[in-house]
C-alpha positions in Angstrom: -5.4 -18.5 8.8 -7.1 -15.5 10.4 -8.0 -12.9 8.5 -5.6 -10.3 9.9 -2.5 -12.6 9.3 -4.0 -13.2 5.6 -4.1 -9.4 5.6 -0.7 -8.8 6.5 0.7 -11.6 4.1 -1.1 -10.4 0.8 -0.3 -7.0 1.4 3.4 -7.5 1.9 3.4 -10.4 -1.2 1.7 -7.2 -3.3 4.2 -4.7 -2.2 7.1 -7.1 -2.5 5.5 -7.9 -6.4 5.2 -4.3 -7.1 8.9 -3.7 -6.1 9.8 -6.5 -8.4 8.7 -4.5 -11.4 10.7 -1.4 -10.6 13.9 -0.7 -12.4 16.8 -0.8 -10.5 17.8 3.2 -10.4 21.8 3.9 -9.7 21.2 6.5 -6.8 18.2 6.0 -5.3 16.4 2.6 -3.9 13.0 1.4 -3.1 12.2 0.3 0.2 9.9 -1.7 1.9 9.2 -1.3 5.6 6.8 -4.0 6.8 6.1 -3.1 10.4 3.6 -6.1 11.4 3.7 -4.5 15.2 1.6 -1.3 14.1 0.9 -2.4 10.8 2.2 -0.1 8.5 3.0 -1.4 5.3 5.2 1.3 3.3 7.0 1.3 -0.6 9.8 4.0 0.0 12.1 5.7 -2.6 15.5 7.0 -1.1 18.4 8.7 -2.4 19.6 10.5 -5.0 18.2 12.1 -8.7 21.6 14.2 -9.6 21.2 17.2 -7.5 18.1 16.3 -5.8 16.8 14.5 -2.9 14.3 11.7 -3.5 12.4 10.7 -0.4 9.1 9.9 -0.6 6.0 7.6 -0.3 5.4 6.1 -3.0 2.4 3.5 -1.3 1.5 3.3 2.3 -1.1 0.8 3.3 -2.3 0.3 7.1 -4.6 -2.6 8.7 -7.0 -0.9 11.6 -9.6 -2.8 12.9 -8.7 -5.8 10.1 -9.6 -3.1 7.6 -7.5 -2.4 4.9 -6.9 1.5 4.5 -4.9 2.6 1.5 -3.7 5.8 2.4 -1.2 6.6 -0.4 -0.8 5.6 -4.2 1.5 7.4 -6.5 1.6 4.6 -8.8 0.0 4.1 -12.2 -0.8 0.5 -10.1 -4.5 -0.3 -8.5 -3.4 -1.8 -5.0 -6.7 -2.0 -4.0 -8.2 -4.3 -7.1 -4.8 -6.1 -6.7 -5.6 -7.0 -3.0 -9.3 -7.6 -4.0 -7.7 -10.8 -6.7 -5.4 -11.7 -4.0 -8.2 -12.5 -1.9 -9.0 -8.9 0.5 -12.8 -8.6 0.7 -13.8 -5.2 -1.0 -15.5 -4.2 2.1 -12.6 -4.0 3.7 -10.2 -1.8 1.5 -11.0 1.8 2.9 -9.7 4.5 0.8 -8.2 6.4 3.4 -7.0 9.4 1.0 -10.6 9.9 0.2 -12.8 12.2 2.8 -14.9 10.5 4.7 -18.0 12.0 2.9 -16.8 10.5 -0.6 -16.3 6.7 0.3 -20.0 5.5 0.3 -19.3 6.5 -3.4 -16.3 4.8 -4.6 -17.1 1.3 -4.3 -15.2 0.2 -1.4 -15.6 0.1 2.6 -16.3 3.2 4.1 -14.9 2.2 7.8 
């Protein structure tokens, strides 16, 4: 398998496992949108909390250049150690909600 196929299928297995261990919620669900064309790998909350609108981001992952950048977490959750288990080199998780001028220093690739 090539490594941007192996990409694609550990992120979407880690999303899909992370989605697993969310509570099912009465007015709102959690959505995955795997878009392998541009890939975009997104974790979605929709709907409703009572009176107000939940729609956010809750994890958005992209592959550029067979890079992983994680551009959003809002999760207690470490997606990038996760991918780093499943197999992602460490060199190639960008933390793409970092600035540029702070990656050297966090351990991961800096694109």
């Amino acid at each position: 398998m090539d490594k941007l196929t192996q990409y694609r299928t550990l992120i979407k297995e880690l999303l899909s496992r992370y989605a697993s261990y969310k509570k099912d919620q009465e007015d709102w669900e959690l959505q995955l949108i795997f878009d392998e064309e541009r890939d975009h790998y997104l974790w979605f909350d929709v709907g409703w909390k009572g009176t107000k609108r939940i729609y956010h981001c809750v994890i958005h992952l992209d592959i550029k250049d067979e890079k992983v950048w994680l551009q959003q977490n809002l999760t207690d959750l470490n997606p990038a150690e996760d991918l780093i288990e499943l197999g992602v080199a460490r060199e190639d998780i960008i933390l793409g909600f970092q600035p540029p001028f702070k990656r050297p220093f966090t351990n991961y690739g800096i694109a």
